[in-house]
C-alpha positions as CSV (number, residue, x, y, z in Angstrom):
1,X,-93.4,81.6,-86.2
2,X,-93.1,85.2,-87.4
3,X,-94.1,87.8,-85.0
4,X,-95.2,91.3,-87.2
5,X,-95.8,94.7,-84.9
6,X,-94.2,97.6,-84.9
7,X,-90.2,97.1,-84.9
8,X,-90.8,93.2,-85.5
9,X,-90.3,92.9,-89.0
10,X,-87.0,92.2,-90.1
11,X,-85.6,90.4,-92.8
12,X,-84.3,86.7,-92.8
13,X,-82.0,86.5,-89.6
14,X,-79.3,84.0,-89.0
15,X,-80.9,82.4,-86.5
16,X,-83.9,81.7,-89.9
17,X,-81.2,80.5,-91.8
18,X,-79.7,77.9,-89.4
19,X,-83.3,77.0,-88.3
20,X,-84.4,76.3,-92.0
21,X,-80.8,74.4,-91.9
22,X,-81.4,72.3,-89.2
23,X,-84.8,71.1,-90.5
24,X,-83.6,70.6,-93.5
25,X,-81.3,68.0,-92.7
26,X,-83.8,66.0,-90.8
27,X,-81.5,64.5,-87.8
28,X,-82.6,66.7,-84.9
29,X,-86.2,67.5,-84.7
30,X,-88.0,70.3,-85.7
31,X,-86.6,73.5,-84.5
32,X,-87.9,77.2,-84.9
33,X,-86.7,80.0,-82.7
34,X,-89.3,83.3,-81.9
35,X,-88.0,86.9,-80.5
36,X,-89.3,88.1,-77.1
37,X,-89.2,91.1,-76.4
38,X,-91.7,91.3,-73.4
39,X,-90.1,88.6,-71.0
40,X,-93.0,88.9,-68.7
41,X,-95.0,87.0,-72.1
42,X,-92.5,84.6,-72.1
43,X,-94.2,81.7,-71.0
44,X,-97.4,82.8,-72.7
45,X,-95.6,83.1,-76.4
46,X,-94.3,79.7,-75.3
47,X,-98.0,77.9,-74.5
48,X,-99.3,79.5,-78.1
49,X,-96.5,78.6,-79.8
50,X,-96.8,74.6,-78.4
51,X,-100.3,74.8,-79.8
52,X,-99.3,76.5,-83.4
53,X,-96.1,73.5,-83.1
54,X,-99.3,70.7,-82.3
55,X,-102.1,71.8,-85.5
């Protein structure tokens, strides 16, 4: 999931890079990771981001 706003856009973290790792190899699941910056939204990014996971 990439987030854009302003201050979002960055480029390819480490946390991408081990994500893309870790799928890659198969073993664990799918993994992604998201940036919150509003933890109030928390469990809101969460929900949408379980739908996005489930298309």
């Amino acid at each position: 999931m990439k987030l854009s706003g302003p201050g979002l856009e960055v480029c390819p973290s480490p946390a991408e890079k081990w994500v893309r790792a870790v799928n890659h190899h198969g073993g664990f699941g799918t993994w992604a990771f998201m940036v919150c910056k509003e933890p109030n939204r928390l469990g809101e990014m969460l929900d949408a981001f379980k739908v996005d996971m489930a298309a």
